[in-house]
N, C-alpha and C positions, 0 to 999 in steps of 0.2 A: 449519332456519331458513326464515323466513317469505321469497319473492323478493320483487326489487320490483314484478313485476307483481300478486304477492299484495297487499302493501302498498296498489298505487293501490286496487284492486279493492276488500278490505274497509275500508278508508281513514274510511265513515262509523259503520263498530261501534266500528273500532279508538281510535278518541278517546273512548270511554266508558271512562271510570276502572275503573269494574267488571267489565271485559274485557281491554282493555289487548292490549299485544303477548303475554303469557300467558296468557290467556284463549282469543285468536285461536290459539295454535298448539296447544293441547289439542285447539278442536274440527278444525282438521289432523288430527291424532293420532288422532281418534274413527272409529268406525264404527258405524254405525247402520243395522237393519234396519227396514226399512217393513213391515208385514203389510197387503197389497194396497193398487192402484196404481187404486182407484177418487175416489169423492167427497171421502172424508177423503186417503187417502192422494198426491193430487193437490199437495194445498196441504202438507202436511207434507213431500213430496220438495223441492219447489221453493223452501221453504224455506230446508230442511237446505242444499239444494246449495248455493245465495244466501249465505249466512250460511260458507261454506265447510269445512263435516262433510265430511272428506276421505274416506271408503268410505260407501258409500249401500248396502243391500242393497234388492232389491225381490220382493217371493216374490207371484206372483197366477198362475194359471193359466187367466184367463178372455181372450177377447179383447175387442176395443171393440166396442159398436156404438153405430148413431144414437141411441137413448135413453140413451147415456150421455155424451153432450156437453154439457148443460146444466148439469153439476155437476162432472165429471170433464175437471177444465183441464189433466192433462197431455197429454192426444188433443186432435185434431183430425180435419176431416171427413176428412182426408185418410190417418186411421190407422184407417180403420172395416177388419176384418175383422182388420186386425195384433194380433198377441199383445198385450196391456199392459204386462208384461217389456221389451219391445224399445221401444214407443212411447216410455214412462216413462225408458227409459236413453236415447233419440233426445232425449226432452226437457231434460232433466239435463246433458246432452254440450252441448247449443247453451246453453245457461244458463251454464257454469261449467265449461270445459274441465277444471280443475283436478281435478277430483273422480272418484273410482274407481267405477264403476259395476258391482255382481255381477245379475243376472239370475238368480233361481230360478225357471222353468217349472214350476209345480208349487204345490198346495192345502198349506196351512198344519193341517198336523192333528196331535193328539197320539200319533201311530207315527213321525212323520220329525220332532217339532216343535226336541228335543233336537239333534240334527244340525243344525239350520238355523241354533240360537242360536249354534253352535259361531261364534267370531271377533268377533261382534258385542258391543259395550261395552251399549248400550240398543235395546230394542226399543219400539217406535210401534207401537201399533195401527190399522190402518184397516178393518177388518173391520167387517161387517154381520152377522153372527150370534153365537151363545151359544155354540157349540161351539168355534168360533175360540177367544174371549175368553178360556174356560176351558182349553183347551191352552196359549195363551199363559201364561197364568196360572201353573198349575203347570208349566211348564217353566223358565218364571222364577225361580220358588219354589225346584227342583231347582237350577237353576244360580245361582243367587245373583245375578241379577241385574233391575237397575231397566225397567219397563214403564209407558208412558204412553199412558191408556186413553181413547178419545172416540166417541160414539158420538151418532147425529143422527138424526130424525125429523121430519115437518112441518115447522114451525119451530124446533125446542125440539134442544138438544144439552144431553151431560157431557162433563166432563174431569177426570181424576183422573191421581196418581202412583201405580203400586203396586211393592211390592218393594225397597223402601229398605230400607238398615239399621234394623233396628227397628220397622219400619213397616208397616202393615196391609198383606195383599193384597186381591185383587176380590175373595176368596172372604170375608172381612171382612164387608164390606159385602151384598152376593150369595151366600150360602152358596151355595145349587145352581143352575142353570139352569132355566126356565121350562121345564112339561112343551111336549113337541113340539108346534105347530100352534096353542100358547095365545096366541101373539103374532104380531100383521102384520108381514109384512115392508115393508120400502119399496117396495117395487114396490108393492105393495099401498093402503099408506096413503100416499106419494108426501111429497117432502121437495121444499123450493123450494133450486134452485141455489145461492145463494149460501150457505146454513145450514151445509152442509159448509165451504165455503171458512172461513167464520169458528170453527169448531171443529176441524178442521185446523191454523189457524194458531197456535190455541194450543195444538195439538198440538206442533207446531214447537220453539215458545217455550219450555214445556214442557223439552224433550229441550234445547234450546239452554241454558237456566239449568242443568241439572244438569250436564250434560258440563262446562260453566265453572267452575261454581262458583258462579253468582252468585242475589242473592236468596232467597226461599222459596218451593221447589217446592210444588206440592201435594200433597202426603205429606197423610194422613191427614185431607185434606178432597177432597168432590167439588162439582165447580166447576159450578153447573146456568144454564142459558141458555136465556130464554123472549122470542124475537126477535122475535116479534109482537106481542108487549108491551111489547120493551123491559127484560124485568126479569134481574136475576140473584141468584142464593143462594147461599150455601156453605153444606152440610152437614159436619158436624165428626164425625168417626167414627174410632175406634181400634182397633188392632188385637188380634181376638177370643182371649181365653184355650184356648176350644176348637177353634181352628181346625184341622182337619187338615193344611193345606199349608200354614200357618205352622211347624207345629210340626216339620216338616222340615226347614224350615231353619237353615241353619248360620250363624246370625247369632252374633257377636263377643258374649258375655256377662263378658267379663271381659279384662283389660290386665297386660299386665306394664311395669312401670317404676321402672327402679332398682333389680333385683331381688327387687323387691314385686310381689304379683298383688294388683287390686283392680278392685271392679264397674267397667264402662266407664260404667253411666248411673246416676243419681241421679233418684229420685222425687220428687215436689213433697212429698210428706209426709216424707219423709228429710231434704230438703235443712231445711226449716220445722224438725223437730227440731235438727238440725245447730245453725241461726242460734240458737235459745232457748240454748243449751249453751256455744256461745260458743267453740265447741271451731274453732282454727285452720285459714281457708282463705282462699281467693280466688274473690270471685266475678267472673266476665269476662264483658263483654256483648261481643257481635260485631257487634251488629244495627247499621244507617244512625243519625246522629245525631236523624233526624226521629221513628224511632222511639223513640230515648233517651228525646226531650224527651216524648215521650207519657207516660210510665211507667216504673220501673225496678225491681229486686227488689233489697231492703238496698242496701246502700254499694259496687254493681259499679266494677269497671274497663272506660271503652268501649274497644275495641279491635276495629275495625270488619274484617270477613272480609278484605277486598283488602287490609287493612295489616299482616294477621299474618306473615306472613314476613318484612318488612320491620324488624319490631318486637319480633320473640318474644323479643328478646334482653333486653328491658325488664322479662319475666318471672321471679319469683322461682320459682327450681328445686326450692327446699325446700318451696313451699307446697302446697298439692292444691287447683285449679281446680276449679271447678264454669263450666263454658261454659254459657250460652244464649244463645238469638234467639227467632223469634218465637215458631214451630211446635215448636221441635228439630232442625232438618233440618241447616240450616246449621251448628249448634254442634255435632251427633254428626259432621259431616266434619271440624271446628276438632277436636274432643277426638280423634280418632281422628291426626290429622295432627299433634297437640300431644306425646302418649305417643308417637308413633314416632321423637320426639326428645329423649324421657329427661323428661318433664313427667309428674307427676302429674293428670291431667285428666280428668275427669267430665262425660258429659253430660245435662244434665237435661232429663228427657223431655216429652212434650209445650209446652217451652219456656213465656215469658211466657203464654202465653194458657191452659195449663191450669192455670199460676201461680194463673190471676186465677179461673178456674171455680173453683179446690179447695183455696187457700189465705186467699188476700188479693183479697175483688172490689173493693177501692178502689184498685187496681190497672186503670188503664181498659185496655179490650180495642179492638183497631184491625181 
């Protein structure tokens, strides 16, 4: 349970419906490693620790220097020569007593990458190279778990999810790495201080929405940020048939419930046949009422994510759910939480929005 010192402390999250005192004592619960305690990983610690993610890991093996102050806001002048491990837990500790602090001394590569994940719920990336990225990557892949990618130059950053259930990895997007020496580093081509901090933070946010539960991560889009202009874009990408480090993983292809096995997810072309057929189910939207009023697929039930445990009892047991939201993100956690309590529940994949690319586009898109 949450103290009252916790209580005063997160007191302004905690009134957000969609977090709530359950929300709040997950990310308690949570542990989260940082991959390095530079420009990005500056504003994702401070964060995490803010927001109160009770275990922080921090893996960098470099120390500070003077050129890394203008971006890198866990240091100060006063931490030049110190490890970034210790400065980063000195920062963390005066921010947020509450919070466990691990220290890895030591470079993030794919021979120890396995060992590192060991304890951690999500991993953040803050790393500056291709070689990190892709350790990270498949080790995530290997251990089945979620990874939130961001990556900055001049002014321009991304952000993506990778390693959801179901859900694309970097390798997706990025099959291989750029050959050696084809790409500048920052040192090189130089990035303005603040560009980390904002791509950091929603690196944070990111890792904060999953661990709760709440909204649509970005599973299966990459989030681009062009800050000298002012612009942003999402790219919509899905996860490749031929991938090799998808095809390793041990993602959940089927449910047992009721003593029935049946697919955990349902395609926009199955479900489309399904409605023609006429053949009995339920369909359950989970998403905000604002998105209801936008759009909706056939005659759903809303039954908004924060109020499903509250309410699942409202659900018919004999039917077979088909869950969505926007992306899929949200309603593959609702169906997967639905079936481990004797519910018949489906969820359909790339949710409302691949809906409206590959069935119905008079279905508006948000």
């Amino acid at each position: 349970m949450l103290t009252p010192a916790e209580l005063s402390r997160y007191n302004r999250q905690l009134v957000l419906p969609e977090l709530g005192l359950e929300g709040q004592q997950r990310l308690r619960e949570s542990r989260v490693l940082a991959v390095g305690a530079g420009g990005l990983g500056s504003p994702v610690a401070l964060y995490l620790a803010a927001a109160g993610v009770g275990t922080i890991g921090i893996v960098d093996d470099d120390v500070v220097e003077v050129s890394n102050l203008h971006r890198q806001v866990l240091h100060g002048t006063s931490d030049i020569g110190c490890k970034k491990t210790a400065s980063a837990a000195d920062a963390i500790r005066r921010l947020n007593p509450h919070v466990l602090v691990r220290e890895h001394q030591e470079r993030f590569n794919a021979e120890g990458a396995d060992s590192l994940l060991e304890g951690y719920d999500v991993i953040v990336d803050g790393s500056d190279n291709y070689p990190t990225r892709y350790a990270i990557n498949d080790a995530c892949a290997r251990a089945n778990k979620v990874w939130v990618y961001g990556s900055v130059e001049k002014f321009s950053g991304q952000v993506s999810v990778f390693g959801a259930p179901n859900g694309p990895c970097y390798r997706c997007i990025f099959p291989e790495p750029p050959s050696p020496r084809s790409t500048a580093s920052c040192e090189e081509i130089g990035v303005l201080g603040a560009v980390p901090g904002v791509v950091g933070s929603l690196q944070a946010t990111e890792a904060l929405k999953w661990i709760a539960g709440i909204g649509e991560p970005l599973v299966g889009r990459l989030l681009q940020l062009d800050l000298e202009h002012g612009e942003i874009r999402t790219i919509h990408f899905e996860r490749r048939k031929d991938c090799p480090t998808c095809s390793g993983r041990a993602d959940e292809v089927s449910a047992h419930s009721n003593g029935e096995t049946m697919e955990a997810d349902i395609e926009p072309a199955e479900l489309a046949r399904r409605l023609v057929e006429s053949r009995p189910l339920q369909l359950l939207d989970i998403r905000e009422p604002w998105e209801w009023s936008i759009g909706r697929i056939g005659e759903p039930e809303l039954l908004q994510m924060g109020e499903l445990e509250g309410r699942v009892g409202e659900l018919d047991q004999s039917r077979e759910l088909i869950v969505y939201c926007h992306h899929g993100t949200r309603s593959n956690l609702a169906a997967q939480w639905l079936r481990s309590r004797g519910y018949r529940a489906r969820n359909l994949v790339g949710g409302i929005d691949r809906w409206s690319r590959e069935i119905d586009s008079s279905v508006p898109r948000y």
